[in-house]
PDB file with SEQRES, HELIX, SHEET and CRYST1 records, atoms N, CA, C and O in Angstrom:
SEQRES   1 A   88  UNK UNK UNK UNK UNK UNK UNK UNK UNK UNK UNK UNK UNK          
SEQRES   2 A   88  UNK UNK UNK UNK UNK UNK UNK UNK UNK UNK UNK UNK UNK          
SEQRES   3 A   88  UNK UNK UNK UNK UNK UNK UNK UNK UNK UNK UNK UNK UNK          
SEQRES   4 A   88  UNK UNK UNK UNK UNK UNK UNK UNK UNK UNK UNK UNK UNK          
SEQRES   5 A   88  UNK UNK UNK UNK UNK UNK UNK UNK UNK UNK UNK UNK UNK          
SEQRES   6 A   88  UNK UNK UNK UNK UNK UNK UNK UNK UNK UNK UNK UNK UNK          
SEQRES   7 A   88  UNK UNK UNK UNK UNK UNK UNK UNK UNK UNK                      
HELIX    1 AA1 UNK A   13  UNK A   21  1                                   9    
HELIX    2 AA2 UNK A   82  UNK A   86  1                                   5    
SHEET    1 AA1 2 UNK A  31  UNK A  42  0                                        
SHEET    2 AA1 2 UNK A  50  UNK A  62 -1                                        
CRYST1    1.000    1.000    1.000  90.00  90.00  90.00 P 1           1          
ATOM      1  N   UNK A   1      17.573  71.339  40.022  1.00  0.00           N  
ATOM      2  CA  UNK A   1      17.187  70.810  38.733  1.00  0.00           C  
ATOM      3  C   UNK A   1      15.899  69.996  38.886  1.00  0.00           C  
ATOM      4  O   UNK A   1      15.776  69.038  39.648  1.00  0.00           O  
ATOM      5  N   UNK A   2      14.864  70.532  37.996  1.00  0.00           N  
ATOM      6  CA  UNK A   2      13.537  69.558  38.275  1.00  0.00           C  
ATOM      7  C   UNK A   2      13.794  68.285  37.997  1.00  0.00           C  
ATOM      8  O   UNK A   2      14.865  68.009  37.456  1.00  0.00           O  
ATOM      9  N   UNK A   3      12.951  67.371  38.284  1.00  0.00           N  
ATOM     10  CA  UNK A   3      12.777  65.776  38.246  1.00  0.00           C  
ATOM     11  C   UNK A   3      12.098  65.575  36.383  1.00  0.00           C  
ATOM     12  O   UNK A   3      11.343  66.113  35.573  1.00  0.00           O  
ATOM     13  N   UNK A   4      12.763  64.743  36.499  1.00  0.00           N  
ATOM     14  CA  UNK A   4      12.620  64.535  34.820  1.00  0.00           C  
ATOM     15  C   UNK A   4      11.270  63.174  34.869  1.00  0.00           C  
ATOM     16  O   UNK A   4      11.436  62.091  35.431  1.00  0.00           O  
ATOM     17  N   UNK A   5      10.347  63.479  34.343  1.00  0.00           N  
ATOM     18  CA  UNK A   5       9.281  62.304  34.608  1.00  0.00           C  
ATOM     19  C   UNK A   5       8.274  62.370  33.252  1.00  0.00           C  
ATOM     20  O   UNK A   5       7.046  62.444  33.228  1.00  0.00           O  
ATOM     21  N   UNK A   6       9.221  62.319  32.152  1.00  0.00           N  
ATOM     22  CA  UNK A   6       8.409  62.328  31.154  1.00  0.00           C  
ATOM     23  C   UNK A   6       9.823  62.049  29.864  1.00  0.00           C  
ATOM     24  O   UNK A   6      10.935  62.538  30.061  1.00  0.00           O  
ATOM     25  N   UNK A   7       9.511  61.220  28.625  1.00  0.00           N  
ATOM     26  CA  UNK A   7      10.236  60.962  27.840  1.00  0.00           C  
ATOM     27  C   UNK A   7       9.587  60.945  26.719  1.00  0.00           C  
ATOM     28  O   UNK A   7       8.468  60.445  26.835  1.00  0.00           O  
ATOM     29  N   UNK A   8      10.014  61.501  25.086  1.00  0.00           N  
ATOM     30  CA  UNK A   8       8.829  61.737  24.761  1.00  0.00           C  
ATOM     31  C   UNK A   8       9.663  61.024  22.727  1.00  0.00           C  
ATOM     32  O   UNK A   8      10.575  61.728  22.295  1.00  0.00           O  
ATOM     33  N   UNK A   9       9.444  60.393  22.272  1.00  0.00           N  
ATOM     34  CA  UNK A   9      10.423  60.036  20.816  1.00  0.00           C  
ATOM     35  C   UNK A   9       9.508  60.103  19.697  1.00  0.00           C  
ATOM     36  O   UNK A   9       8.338  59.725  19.769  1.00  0.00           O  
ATOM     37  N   UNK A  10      10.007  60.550  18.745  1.00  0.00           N  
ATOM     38  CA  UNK A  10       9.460  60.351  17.936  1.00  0.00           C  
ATOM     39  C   UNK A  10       9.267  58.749  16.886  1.00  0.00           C  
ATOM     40  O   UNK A  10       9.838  57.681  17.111  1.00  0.00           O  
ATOM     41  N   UNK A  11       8.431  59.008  15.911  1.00  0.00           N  
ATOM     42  CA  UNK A  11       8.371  57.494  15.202  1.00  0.00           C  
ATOM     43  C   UNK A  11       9.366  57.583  14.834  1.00  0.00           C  
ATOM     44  O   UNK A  11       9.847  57.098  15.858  1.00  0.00           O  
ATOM     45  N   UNK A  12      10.648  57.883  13.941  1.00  0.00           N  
ATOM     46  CA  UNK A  12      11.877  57.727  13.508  1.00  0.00           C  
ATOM     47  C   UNK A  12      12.859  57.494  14.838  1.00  0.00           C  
ATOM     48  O   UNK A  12      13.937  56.933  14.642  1.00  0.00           O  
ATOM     49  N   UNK A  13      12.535  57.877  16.065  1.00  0.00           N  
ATOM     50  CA  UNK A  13      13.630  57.510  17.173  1.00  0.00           C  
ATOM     51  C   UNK A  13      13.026  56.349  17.602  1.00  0.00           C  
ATOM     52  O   UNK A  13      13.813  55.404  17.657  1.00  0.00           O  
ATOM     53  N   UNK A  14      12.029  56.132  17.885  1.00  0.00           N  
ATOM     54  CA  UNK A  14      11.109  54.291  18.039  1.00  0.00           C  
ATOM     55  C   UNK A  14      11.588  53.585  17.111  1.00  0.00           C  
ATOM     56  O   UNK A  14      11.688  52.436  17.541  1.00  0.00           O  
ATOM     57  N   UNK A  15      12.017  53.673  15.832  1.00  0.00           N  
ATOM     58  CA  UNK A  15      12.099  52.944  14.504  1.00  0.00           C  
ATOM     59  C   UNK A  15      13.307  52.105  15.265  1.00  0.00           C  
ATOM     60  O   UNK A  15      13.281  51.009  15.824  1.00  0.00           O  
ATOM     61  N   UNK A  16      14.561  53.222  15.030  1.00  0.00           N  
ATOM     62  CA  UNK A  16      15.841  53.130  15.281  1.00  0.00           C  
ATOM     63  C   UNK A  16      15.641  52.371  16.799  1.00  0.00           C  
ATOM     64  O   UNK A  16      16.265  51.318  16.937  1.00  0.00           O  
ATOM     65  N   UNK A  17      14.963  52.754  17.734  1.00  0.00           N  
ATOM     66  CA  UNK A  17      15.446  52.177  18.914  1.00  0.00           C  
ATOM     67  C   UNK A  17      15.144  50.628  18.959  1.00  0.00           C  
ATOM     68  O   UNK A  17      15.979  49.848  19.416  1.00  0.00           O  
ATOM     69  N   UNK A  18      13.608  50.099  18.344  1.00  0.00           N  
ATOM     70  CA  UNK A  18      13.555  48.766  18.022  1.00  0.00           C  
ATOM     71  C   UNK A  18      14.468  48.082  17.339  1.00  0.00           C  
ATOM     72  O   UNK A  18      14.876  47.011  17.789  1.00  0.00           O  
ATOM     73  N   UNK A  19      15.016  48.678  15.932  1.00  0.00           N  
ATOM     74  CA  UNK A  19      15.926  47.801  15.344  1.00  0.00           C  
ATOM     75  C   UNK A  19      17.320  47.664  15.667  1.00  0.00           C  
ATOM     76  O   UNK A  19      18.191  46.978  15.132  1.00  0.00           O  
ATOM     77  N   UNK A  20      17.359  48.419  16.609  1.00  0.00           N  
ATOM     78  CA  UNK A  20      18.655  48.495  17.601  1.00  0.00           C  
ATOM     79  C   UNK A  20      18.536  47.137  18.723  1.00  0.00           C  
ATOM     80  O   UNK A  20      19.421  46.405  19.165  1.00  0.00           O  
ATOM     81  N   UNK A  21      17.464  47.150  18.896  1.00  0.00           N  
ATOM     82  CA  UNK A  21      17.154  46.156  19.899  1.00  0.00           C  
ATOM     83  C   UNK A  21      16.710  44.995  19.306  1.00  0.00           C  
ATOM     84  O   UNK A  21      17.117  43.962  19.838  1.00  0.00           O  
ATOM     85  N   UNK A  22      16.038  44.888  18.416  1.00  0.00           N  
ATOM     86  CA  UNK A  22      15.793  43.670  17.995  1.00  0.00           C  
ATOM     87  C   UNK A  22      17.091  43.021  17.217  1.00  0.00           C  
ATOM     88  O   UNK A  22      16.910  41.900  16.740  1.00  0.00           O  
ATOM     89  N   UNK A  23      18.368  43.620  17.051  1.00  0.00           N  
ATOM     90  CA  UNK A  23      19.731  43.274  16.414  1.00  0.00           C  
ATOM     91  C   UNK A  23      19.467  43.412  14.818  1.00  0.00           C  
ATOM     92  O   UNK A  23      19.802  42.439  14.143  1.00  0.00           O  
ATOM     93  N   UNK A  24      19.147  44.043  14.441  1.00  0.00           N  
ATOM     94  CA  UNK A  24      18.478  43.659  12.453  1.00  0.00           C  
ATOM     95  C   UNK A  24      19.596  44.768  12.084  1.00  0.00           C  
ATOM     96  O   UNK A  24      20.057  45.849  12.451  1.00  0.00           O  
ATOM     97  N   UNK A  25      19.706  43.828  11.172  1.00  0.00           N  
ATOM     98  CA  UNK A  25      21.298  44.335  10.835  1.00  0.00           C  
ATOM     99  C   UNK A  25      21.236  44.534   8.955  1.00  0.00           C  
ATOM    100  O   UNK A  25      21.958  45.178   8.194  1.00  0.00           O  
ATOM    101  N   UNK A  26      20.123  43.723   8.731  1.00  0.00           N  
ATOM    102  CA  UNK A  26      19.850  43.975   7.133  1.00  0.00           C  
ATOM    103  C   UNK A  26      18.531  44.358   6.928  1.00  0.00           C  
ATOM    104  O   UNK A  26      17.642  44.066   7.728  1.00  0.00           O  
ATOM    105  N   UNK A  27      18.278  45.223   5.544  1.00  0.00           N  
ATOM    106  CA  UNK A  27      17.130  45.737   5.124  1.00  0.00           C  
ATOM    107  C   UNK A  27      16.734  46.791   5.721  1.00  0.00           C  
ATOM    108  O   UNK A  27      17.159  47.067   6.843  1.00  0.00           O  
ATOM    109  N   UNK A  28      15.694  47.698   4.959  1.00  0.00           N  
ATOM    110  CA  UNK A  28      14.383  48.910   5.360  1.00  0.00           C  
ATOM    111  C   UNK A  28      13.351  48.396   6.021  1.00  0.00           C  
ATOM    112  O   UNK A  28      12.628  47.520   5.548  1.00  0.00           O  
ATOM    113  N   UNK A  29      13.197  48.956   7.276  1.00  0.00           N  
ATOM    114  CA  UNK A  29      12.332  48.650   8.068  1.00  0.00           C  
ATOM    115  C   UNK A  29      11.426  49.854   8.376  1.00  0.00           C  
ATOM    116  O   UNK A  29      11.882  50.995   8.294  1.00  0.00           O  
ATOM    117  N   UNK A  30      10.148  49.621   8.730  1.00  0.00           N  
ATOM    118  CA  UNK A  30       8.789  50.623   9.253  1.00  0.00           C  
ATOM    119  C   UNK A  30       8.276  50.226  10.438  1.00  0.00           C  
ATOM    120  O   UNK A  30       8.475  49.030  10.653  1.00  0.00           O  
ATOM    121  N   UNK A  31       7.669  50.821  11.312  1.00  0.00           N  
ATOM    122  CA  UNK A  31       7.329  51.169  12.236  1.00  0.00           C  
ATOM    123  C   UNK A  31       6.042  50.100  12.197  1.00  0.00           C  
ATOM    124  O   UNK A  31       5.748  49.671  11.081  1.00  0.00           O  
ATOM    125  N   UNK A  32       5.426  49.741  13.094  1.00  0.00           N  
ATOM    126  CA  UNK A  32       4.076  49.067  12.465  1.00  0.00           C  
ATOM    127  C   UNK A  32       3.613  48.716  14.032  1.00  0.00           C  
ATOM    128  O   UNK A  32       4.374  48.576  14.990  1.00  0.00           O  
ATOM    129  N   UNK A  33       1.953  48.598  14.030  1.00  0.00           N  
ATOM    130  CA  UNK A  33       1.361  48.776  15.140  1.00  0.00           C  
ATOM    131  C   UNK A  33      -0.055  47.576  15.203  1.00  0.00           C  
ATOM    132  O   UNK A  33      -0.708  47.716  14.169  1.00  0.00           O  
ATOM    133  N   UNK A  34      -0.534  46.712  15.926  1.00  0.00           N  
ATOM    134  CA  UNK A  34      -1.283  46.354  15.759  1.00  0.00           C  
ATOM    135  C   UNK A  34      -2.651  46.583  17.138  1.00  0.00           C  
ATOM    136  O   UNK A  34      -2.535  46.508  18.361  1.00  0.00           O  
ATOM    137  N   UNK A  35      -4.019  46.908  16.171  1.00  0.00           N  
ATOM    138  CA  UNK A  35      -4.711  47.675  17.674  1.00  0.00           C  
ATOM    139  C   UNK A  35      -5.885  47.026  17.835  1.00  0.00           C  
ATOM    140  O   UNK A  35      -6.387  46.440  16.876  1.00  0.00           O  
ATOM    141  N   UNK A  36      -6.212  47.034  18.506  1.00  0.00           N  
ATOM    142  CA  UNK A  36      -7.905  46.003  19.248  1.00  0.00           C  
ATOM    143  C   UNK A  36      -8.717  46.728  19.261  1.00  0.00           C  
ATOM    144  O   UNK A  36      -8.455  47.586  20.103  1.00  0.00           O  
ATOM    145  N   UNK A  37      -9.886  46.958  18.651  1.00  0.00           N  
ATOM    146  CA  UNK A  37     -11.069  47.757  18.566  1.00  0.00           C  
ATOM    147  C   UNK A  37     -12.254  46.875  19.598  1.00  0.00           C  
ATOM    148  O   UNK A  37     -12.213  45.647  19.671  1.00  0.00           O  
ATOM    149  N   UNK A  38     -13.211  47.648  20.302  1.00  0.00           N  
ATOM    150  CA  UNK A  38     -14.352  47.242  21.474  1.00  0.00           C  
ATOM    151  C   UNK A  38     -15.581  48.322  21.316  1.00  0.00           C  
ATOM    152  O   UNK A  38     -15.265  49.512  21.304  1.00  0.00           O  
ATOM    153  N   UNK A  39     -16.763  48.017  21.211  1.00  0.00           N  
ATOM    154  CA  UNK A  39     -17.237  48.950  21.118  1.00  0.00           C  
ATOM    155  C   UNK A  39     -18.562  48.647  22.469  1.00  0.00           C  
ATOM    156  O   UNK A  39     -19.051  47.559  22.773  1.00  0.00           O  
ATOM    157  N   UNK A  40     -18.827  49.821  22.986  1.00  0.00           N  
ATOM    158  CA  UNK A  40     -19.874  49.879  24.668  1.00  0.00           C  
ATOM    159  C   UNK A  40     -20.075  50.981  24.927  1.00  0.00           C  
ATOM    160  O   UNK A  40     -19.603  51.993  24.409  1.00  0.00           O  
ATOM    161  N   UNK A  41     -21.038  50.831  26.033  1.00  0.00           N  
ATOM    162  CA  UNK A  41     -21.484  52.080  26.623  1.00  0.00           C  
ATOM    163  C   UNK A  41     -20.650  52.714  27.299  1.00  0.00           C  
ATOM    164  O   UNK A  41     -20.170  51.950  28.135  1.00  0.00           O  
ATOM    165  N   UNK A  42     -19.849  54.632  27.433  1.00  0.00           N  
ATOM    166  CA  UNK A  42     -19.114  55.017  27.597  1.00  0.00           C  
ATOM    167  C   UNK A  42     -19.745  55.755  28.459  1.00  0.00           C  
ATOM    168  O   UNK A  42     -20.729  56.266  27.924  1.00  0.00           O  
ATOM    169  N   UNK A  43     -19.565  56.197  30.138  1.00  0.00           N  
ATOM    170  CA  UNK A  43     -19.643  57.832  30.285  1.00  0.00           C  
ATOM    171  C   UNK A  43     -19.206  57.848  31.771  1.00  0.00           C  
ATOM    172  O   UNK A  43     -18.798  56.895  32.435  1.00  0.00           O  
ATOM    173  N   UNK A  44     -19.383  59.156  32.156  1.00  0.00           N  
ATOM    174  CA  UNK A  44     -18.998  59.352  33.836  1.00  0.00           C  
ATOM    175  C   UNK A  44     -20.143  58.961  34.497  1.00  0.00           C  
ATOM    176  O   UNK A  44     -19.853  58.484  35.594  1.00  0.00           O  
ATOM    177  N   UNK A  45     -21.050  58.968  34.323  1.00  0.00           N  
ATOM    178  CA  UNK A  45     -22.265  57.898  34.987  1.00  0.00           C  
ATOM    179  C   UNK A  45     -23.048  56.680  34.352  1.00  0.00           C  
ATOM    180  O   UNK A  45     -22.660  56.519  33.195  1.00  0.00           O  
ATOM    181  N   UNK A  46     -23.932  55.852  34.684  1.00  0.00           N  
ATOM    182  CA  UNK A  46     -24.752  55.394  33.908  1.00  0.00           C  
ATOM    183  C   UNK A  46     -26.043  56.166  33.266  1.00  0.00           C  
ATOM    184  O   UNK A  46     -26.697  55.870  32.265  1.00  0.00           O  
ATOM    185  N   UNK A  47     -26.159  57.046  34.004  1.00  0.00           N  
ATOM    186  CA  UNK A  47     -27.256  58.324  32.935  1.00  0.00           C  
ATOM    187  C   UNK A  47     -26.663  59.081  32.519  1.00  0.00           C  
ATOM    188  O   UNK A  47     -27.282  60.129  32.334  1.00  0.00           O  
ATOM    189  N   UNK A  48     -25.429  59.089  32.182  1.00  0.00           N  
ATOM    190  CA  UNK A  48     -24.508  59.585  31.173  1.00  0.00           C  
ATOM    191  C   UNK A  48     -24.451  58.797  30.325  1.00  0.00           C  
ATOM    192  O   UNK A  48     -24.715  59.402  29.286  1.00  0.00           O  
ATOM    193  N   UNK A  49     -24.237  57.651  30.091  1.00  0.00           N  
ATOM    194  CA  UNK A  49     -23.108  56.535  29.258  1.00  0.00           C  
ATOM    195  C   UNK A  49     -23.751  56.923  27.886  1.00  0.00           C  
ATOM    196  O   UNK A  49     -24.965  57.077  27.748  1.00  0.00           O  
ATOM    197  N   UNK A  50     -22.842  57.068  26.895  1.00  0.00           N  
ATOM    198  CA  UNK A  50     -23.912  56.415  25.757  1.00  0.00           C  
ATOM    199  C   UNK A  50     -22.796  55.377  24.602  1.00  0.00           C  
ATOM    200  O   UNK A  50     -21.832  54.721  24.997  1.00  0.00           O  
ATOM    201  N   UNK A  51     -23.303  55.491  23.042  1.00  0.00           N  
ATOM    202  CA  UNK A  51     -22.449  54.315  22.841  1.00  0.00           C  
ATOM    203  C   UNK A  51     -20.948  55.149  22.139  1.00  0.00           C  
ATOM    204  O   UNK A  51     -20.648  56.258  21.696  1.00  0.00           O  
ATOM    205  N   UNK A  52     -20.295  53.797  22.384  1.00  0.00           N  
ATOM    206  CA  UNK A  52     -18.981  54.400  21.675  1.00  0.00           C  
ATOM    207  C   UNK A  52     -17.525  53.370  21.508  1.00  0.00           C  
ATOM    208  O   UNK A  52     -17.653  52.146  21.536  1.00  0.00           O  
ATOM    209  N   UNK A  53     -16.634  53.797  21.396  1.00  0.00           N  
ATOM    210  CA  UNK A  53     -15.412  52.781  21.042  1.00  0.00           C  
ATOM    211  C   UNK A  53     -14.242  52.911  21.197  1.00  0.00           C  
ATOM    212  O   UNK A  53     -13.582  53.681  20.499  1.00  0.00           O  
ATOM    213  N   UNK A  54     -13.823  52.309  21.983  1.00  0.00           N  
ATOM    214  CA  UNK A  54     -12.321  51.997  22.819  1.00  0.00           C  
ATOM    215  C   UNK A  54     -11.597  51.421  21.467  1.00  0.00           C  
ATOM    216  O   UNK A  54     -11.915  50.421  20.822  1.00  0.00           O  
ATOM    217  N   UNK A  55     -10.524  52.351  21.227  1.00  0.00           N  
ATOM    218  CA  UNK A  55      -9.280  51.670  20.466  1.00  0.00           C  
ATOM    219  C   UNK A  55      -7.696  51.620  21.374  1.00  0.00           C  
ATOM    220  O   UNK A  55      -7.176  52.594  21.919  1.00  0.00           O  
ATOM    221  N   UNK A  56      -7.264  50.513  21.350  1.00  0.00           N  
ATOM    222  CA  UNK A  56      -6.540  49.998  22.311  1.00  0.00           C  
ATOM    223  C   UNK A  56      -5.190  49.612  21.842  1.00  0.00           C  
ATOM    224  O   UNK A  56      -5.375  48.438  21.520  1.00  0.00           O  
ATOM    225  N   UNK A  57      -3.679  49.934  21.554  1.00  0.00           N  
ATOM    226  CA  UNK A  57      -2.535  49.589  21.014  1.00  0.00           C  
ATOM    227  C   UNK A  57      -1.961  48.483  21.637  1.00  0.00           C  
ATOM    228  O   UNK A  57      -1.467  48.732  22.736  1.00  0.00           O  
ATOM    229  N   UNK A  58      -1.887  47.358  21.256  1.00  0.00           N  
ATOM    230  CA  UNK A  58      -1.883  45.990  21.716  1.00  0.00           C  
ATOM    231  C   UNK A  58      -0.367  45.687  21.450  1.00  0.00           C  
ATOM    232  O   UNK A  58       0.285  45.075  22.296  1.00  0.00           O  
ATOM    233  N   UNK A  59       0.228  46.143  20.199  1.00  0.00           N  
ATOM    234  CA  UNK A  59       1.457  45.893  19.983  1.00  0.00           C  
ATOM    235  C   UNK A  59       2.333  46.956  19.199  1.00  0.00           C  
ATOM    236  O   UNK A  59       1.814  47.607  18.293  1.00  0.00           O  
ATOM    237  N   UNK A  60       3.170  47.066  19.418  1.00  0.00           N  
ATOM    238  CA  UNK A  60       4.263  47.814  18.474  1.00  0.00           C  
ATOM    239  C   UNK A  60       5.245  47.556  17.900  1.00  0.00           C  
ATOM    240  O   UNK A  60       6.171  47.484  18.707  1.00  0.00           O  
ATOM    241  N   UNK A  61       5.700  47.285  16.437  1.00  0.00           N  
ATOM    242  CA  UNK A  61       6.839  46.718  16.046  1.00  0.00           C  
ATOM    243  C   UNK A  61       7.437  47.274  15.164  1.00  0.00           C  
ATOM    244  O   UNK A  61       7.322  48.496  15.075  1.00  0.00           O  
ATOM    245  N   UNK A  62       8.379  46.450  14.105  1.00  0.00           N  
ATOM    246  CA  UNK A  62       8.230  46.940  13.232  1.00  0.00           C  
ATOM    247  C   UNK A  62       8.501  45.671  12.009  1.00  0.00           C  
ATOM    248  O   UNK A  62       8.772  44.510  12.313  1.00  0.00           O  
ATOM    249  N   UNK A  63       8.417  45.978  11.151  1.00  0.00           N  
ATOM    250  CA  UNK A  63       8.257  45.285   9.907  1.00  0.00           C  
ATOM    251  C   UNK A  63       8.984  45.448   8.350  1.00  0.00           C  
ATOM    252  O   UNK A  63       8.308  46.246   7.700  1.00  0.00           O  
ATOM    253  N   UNK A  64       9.643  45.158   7.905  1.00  0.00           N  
ATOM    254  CA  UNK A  64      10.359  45.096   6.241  1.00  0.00           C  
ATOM    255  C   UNK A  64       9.285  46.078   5.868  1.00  0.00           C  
ATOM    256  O   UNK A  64       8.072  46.147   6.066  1.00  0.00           O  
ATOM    257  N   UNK A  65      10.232  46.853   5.222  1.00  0.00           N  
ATOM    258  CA  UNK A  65       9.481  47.768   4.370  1.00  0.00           C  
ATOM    259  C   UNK A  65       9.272  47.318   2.924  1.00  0.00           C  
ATOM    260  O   UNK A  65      10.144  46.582   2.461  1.00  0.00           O  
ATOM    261  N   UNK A  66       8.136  47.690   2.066  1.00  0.00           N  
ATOM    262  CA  UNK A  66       8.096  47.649   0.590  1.00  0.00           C  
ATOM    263  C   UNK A  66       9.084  48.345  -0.192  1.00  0.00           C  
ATOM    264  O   UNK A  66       9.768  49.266   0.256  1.00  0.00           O  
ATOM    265  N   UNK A  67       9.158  47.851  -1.485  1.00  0.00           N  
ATOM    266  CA  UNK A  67       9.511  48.570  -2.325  1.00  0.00           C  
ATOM    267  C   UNK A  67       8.965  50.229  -2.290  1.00  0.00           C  
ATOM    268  O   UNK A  67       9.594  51.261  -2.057  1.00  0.00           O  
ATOM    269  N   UNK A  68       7.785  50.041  -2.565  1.00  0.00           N  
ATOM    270  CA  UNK A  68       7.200  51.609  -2.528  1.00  0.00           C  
ATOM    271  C   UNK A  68       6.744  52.261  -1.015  1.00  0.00           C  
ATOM    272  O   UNK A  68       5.919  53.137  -0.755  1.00  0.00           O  
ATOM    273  N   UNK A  69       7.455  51.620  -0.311  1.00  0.00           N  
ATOM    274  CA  UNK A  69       7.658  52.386   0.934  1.00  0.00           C  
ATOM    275  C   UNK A  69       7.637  54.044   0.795  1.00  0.00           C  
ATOM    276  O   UNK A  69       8.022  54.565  -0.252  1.00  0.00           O  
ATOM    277  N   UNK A  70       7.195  54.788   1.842  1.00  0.00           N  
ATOM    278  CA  UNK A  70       7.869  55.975   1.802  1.00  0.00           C  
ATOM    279  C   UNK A  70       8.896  55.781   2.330  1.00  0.00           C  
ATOM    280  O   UNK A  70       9.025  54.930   3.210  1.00  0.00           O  
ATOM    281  N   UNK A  71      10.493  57.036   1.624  1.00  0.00           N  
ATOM    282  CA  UNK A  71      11.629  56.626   2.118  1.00  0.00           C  
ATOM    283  C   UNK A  71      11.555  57.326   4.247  1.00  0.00           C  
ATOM    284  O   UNK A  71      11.951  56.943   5.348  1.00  0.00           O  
ATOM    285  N   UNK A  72      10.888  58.328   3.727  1.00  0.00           N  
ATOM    286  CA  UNK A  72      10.679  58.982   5.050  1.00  0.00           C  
ATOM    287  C   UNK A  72      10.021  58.263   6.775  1.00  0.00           C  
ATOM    288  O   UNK A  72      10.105  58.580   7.962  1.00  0.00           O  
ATOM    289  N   UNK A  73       9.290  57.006   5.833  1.00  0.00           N  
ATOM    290  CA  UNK A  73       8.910  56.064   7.287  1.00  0.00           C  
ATOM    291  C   UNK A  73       9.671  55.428   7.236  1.00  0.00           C  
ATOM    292  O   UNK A  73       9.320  54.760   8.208  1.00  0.00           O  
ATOM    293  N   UNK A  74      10.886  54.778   6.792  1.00  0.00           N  
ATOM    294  CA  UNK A  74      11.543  53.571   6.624  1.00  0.00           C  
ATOM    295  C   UNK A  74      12.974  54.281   7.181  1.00  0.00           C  
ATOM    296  O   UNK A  74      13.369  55.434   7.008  1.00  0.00           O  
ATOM    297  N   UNK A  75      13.518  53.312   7.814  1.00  0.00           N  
ATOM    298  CA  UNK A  75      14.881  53.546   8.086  1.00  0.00           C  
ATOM    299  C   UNK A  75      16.086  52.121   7.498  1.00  0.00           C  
ATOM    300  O   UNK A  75      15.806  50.971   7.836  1.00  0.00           O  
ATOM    301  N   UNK A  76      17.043  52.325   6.849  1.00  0.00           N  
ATOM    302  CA  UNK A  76      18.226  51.072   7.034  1.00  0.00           C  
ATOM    303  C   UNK A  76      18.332  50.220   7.939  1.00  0.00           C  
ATOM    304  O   UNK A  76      18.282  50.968   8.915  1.00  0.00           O  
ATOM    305  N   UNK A  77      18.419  49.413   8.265  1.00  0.00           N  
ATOM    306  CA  UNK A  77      19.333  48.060   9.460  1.00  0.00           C  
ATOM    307  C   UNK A  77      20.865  48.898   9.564  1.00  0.00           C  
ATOM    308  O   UNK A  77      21.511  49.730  10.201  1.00  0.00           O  
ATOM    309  N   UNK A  78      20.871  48.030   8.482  1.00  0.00           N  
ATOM    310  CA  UNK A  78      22.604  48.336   8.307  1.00  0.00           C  
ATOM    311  C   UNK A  78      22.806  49.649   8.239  1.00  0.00           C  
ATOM    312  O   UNK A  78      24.017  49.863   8.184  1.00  0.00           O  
ATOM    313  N   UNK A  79      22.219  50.563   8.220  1.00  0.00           N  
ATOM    314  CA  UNK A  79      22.978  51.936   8.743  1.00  0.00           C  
ATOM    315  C   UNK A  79      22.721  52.412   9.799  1.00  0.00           C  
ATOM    316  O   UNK A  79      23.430  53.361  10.134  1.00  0.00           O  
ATOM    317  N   UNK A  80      21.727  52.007  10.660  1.00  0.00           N  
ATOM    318  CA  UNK A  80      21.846  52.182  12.016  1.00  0.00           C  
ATOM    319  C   UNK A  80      22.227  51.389  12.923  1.00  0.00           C  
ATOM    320  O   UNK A  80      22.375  51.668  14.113  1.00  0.00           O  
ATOM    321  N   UNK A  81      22.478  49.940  12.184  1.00  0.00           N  
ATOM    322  CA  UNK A  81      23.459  48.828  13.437  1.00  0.00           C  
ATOM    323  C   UNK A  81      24.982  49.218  13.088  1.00  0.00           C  
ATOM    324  O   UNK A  81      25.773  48.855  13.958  1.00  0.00           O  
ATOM    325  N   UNK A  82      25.661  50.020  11.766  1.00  0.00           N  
ATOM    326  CA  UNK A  82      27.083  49.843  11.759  1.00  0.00           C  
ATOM    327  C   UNK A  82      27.246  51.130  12.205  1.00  0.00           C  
ATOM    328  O   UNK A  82      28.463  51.315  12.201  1.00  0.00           O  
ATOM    329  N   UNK A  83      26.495  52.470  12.724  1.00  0.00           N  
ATOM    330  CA  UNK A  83      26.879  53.692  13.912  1.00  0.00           C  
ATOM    331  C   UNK A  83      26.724  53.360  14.888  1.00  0.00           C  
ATOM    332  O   UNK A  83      27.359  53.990  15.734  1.00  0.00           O  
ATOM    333  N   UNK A  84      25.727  52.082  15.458  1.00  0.00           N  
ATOM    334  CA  UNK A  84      26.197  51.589  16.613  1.00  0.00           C  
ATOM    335  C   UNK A  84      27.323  50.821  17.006  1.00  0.00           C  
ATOM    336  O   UNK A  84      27.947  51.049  18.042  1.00  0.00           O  
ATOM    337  N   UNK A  85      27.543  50.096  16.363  1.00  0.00           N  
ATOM    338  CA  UNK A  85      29.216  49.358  16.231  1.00  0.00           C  
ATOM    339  C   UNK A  85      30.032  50.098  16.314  1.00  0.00           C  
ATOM    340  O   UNK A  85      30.882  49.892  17.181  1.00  0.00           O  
ATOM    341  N   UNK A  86      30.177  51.622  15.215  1.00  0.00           N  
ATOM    342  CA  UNK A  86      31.350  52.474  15.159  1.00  0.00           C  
ATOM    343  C   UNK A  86      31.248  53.309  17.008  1.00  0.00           C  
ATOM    344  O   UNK A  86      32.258  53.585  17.655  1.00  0.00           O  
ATOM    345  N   UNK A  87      30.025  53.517  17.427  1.00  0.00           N  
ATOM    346  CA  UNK A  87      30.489  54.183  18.790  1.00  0.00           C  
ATOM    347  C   UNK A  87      30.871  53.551  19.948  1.00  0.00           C  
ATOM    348  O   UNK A  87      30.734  54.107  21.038  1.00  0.00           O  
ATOM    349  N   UNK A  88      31.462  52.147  19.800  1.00  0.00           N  
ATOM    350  CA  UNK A  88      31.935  51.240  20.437  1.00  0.00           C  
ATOM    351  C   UNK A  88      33.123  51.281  20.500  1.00  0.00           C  
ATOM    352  O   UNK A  88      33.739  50.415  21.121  1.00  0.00           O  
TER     353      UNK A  88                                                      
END                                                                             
């Protein structure tokens, strides 16, 4: 059996796995990301480089959803903390 060295989730399995972990047990929650923008000279040499911009994912969370949320980014608390309770 090959060596398993790669894991791969989607945003709805990230959603669920944070609010699993962070214990949130009430409300619609979204996915949410905060990123650091840099901008410099880029290349495989210095008579290569020219200009350009590093975007960098600094954090990942998630956050209460709106009212006009899409329902499709948003997941329950309470319906994914009380199927974790029930497989206990």
């Amino acid at each position: 059996m090959p060596e398993v060295n790669q894991y791969v989730f989607s945003s709805k399995e990230l959603l669920e796995l944070l609010i699993k972990r962070a214990g949130v047990r009430e409300g619609r929650w979204i996915l949410m990301a905060t990123f650091g923008f840099s901008a410099g000279n880029f290349g495989p040499s210095p008579d290569q480089a020219m200009p350009g911009a590093l975007i960098a994912i600094q954090q990942i969370g998630i956050q209460r959803a709106q009212a006009d949320a899409p329902e499709a980014m948003s997941l329950d608390a309470a319906v994914i903390n009380s199927a974790t309770a029930e497989e206990k």
